[in-house]
Backbone atoms as SQL, in Angstrom:
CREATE TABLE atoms (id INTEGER PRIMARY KEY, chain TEXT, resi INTEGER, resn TEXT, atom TEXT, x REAL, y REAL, z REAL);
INSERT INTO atoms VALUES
  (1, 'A', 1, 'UNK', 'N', -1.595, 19.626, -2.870),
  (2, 'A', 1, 'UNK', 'CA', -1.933, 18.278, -2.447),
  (3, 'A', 1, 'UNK', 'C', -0.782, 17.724, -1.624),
  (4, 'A', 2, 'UNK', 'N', -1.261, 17.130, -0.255),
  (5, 'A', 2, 'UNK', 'CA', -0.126, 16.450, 0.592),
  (6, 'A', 2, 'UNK', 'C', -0.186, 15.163, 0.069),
  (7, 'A', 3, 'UNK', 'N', 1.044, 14.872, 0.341),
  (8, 'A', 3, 'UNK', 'CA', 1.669, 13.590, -0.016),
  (9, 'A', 3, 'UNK', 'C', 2.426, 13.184, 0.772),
  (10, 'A', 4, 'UNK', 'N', 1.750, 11.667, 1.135),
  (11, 'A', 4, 'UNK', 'CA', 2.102, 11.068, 2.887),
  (12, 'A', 4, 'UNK', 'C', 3.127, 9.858, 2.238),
  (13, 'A', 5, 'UNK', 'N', 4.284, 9.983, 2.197),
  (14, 'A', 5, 'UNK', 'CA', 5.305, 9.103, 1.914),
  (15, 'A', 5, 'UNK', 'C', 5.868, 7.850, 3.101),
  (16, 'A', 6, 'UNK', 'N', 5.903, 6.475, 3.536),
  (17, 'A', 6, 'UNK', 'CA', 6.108, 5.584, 4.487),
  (18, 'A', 6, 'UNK', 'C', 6.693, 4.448, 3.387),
  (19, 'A', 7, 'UNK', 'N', 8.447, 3.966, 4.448),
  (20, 'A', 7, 'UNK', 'CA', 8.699, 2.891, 3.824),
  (21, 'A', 7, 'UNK', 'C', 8.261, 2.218, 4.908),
  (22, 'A', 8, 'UNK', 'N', 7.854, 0.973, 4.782),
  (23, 'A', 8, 'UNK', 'CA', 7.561, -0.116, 5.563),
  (24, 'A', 8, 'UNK', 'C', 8.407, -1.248, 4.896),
  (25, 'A', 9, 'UNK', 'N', 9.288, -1.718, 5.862),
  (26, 'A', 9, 'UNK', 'CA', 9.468, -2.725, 5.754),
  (27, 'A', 9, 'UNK', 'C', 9.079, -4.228, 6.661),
  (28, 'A', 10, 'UNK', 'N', 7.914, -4.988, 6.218),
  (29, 'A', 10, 'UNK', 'CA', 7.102, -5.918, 6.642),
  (30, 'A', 10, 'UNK', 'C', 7.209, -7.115, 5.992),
  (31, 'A', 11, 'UNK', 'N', 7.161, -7.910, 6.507),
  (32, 'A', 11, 'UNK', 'CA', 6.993, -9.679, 6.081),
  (33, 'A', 11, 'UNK', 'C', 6.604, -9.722, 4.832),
  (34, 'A', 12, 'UNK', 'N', 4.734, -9.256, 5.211),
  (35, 'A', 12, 'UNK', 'CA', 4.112, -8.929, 3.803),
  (36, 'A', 12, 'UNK', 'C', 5.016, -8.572, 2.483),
  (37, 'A', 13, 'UNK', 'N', 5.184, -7.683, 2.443),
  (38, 'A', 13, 'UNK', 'CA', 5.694, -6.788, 1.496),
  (39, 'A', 13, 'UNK', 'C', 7.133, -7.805, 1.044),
  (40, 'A', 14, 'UNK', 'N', 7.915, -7.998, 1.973),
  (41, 'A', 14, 'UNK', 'CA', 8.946, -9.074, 1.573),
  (42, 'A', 14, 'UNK', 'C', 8.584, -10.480, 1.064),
  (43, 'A', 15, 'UNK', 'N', 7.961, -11.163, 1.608),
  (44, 'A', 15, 'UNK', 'CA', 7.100, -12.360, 1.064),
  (45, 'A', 15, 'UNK', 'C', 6.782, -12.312, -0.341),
  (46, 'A', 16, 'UNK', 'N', 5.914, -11.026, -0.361),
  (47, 'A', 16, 'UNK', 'CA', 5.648, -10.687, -2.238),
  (48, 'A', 16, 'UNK', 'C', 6.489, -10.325, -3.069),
  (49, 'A', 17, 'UNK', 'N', 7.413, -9.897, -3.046),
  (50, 'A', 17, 'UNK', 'CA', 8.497, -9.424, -3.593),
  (51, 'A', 17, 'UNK', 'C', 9.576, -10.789, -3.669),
  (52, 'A', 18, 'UNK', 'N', 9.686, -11.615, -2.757),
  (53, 'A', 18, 'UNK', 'CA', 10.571, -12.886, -3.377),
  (54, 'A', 18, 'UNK', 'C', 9.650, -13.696, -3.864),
  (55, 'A', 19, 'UNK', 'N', 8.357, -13.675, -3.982),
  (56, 'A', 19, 'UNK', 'CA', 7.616, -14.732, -4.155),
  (57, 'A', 19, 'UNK', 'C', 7.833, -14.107, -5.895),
  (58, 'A', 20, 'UNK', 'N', 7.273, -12.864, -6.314),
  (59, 'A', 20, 'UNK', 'CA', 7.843, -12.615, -7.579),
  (60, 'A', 20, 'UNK', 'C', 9.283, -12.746, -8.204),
  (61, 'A', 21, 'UNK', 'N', 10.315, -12.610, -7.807),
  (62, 'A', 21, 'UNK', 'CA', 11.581, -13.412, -7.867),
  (63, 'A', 21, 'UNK', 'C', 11.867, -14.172, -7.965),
  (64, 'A', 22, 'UNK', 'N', 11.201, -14.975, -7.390),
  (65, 'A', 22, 'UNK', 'CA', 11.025, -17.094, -7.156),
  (66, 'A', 22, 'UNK', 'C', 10.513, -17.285, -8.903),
  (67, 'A', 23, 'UNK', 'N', 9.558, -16.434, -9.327),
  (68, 'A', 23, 'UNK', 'CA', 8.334, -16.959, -10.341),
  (69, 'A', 23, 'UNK', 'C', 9.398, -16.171, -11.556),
  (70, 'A', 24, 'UNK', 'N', 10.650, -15.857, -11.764),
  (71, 'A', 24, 'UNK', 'CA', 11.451, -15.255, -12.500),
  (72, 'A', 24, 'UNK', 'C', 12.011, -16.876, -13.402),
  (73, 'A', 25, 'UNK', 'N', 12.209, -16.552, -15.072),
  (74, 'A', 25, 'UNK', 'CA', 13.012, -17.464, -15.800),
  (75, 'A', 25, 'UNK', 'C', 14.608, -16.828, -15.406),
  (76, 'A', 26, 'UNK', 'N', 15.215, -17.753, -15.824),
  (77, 'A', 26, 'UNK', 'CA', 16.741, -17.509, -16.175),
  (78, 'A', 26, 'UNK', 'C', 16.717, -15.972, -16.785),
  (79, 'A', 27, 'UNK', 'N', 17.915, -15.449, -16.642),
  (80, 'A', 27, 'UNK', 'CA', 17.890, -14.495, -17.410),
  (81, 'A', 27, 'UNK', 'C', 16.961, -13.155, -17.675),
  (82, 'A', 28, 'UNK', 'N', 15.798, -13.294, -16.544),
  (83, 'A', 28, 'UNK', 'CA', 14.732, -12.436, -16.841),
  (84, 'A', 28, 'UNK', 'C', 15.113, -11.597, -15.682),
  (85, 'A', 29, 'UNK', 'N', 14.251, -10.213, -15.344),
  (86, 'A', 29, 'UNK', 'CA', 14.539, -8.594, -15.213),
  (87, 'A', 29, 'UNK', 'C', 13.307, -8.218, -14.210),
  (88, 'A', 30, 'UNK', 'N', 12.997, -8.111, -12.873),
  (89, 'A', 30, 'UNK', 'CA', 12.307, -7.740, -12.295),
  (90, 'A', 30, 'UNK', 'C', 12.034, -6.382, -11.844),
  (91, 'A', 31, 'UNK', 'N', 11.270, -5.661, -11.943),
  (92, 'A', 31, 'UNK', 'CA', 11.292, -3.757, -12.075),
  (93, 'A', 31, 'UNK', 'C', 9.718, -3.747, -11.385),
  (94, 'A', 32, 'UNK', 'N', 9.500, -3.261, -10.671),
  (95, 'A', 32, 'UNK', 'CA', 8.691, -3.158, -9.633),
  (96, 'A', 32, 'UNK', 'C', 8.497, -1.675, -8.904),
  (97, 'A', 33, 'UNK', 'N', 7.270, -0.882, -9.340),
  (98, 'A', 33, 'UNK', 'CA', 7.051, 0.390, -9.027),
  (99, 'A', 33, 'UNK', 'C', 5.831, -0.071, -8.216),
  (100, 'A', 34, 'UNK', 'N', 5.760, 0.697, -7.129),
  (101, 'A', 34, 'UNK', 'CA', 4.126, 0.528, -5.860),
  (102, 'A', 34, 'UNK', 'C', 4.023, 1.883, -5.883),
  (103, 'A', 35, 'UNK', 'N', 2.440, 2.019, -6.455),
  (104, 'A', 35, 'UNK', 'CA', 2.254, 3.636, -5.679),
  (105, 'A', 35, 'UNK', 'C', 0.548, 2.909, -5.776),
  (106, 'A', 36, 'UNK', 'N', 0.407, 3.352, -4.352),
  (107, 'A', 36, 'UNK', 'CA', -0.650, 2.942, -3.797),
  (108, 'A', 36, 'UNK', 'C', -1.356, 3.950, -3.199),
  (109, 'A', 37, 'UNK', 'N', -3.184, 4.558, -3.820),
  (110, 'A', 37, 'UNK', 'CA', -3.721, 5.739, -3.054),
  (111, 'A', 37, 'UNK', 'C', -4.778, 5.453, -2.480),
  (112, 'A', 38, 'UNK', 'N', -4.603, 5.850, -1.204),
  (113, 'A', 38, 'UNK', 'CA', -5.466, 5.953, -0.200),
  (114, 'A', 38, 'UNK', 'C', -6.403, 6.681, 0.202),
  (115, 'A', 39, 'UNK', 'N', -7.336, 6.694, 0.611),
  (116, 'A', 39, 'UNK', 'CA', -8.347, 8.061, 0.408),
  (117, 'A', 39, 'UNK', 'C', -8.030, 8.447, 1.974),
  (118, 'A', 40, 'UNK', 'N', -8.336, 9.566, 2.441),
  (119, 'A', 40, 'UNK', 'CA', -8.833, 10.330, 3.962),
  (120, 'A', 40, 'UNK', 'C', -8.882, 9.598, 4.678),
  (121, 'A', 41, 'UNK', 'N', -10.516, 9.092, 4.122),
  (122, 'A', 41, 'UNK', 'CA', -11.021, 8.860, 5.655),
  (123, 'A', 41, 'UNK', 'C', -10.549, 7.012, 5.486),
  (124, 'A', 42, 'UNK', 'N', -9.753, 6.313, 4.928),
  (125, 'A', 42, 'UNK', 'CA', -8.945, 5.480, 5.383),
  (126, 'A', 42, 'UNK', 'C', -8.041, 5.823, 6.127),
  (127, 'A', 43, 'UNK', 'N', -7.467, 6.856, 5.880),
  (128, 'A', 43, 'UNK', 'CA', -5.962, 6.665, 6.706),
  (129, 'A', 43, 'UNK', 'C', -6.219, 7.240, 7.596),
  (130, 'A', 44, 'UNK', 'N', -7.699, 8.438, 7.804),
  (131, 'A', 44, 'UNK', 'CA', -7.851, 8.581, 9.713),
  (132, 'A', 44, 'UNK', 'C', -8.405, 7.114, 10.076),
  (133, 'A', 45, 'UNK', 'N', -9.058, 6.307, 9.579),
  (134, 'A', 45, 'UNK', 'CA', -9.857, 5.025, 10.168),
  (135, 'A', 45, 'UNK', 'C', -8.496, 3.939, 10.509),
  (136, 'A', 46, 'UNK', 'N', -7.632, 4.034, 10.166),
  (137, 'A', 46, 'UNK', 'CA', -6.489, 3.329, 10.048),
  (138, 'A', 46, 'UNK', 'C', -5.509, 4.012, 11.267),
  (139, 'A', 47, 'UNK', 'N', -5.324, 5.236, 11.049),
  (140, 'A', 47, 'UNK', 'CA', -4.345, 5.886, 11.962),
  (141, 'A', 47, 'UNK', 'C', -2.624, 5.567, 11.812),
  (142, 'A', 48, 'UNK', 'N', -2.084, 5.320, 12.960),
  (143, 'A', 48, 'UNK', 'CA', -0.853, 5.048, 12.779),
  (144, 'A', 48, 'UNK', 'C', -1.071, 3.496, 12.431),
  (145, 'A', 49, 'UNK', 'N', -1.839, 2.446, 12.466),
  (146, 'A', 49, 'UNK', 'CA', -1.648, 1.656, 12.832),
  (147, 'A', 49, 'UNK', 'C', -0.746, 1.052, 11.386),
  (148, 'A', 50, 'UNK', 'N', 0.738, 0.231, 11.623),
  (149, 'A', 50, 'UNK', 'CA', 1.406, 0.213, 10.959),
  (150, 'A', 50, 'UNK', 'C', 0.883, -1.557, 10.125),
  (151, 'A', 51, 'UNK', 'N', 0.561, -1.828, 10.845),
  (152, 'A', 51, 'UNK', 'CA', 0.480, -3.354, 10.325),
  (153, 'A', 51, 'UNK', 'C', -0.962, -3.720, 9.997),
  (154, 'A', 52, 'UNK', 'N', -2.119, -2.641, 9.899),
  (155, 'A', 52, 'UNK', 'CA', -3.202, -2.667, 9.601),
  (156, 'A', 52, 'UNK', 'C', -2.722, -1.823, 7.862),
  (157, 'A', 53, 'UNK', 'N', -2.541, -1.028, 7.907),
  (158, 'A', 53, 'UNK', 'CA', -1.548, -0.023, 6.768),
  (159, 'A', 53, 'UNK', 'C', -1.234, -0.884, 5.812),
  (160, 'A', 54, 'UNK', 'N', 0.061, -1.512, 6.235),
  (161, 'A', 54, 'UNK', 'CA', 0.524, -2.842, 5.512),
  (162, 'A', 54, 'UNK', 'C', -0.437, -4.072, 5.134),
  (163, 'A', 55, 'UNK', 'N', -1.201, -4.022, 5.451),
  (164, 'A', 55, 'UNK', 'CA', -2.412, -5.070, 4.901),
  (165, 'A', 55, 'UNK', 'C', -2.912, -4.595, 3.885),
  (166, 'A', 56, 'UNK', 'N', -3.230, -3.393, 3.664),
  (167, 'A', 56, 'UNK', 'CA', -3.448, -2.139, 3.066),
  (168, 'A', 56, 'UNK', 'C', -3.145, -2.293, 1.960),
  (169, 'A', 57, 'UNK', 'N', -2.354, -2.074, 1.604),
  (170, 'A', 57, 'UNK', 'CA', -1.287, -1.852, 0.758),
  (171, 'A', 57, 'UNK', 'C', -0.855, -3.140, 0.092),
  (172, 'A', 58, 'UNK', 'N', -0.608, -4.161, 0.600),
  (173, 'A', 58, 'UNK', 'CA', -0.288, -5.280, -0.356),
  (174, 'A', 58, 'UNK', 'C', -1.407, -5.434, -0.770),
  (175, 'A', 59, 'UNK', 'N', -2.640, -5.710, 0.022),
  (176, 'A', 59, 'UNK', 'CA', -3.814, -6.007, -0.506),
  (177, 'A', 59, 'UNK', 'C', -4.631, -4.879, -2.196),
  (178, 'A', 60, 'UNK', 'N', -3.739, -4.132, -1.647),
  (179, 'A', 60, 'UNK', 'CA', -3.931, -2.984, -2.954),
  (180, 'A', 60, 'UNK', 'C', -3.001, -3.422, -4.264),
  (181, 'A', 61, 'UNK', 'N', -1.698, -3.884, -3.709),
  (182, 'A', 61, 'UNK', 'CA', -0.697, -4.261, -4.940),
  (183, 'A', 61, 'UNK', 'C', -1.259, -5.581, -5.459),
  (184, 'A', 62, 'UNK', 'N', -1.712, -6.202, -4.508),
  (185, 'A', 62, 'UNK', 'CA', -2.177, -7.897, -5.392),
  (186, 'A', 62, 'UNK', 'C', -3.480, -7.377, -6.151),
  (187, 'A', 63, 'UNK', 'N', -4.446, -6.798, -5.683),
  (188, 'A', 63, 'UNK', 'CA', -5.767, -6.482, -6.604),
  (189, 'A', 63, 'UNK', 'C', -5.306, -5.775, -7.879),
  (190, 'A', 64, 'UNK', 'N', -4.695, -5.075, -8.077),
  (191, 'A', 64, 'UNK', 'CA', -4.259, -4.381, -8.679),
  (192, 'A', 64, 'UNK', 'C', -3.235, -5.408, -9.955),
  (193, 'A', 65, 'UNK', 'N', -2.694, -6.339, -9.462),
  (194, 'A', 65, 'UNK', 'CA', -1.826, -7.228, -10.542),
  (195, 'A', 65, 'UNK', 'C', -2.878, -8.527, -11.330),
  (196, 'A', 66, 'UNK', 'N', -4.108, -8.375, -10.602),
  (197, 'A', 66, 'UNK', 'CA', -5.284, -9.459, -11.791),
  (198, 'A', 66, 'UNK', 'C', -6.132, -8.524, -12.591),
  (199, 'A', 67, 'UNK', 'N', -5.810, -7.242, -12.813),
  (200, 'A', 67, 'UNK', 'CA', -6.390, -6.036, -13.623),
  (201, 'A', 67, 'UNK', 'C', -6.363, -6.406, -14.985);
């Protein structure tokens, strides 16, 4: 099995990540793992496109955190 590894660093992705930081008490511990899977024929329908990707993907990490 291939495994397509991309850091992106995007607004998105930064936005969510201090916005969880912001929502931190005193004293509390933020630990944050993303593994996000994509099927095929998304990522040919998608292609390179980097900021369609990144929509992607947060939109996968927020659905994923009202579980």
């Amino acid at each position: 099995e291939e495994i397509l590894s991309e850091i992106i660093f995007i607004e998105e992705i930064s936005n969510y990540i201090a916005d969880s930081i912001a929502s931190l008490e005193n004293n509390a511990i933020l630990s944050s793992t993303f593994y996000v899977k994509l099927d095929e024929a998304m990522l040919c329908a998608v292609g390179m496109n980097v900021e369609i990707m990144t929509k992607l993907i947060v939109d996968k990490i927020e659905e994923d955190d009202f579980k």
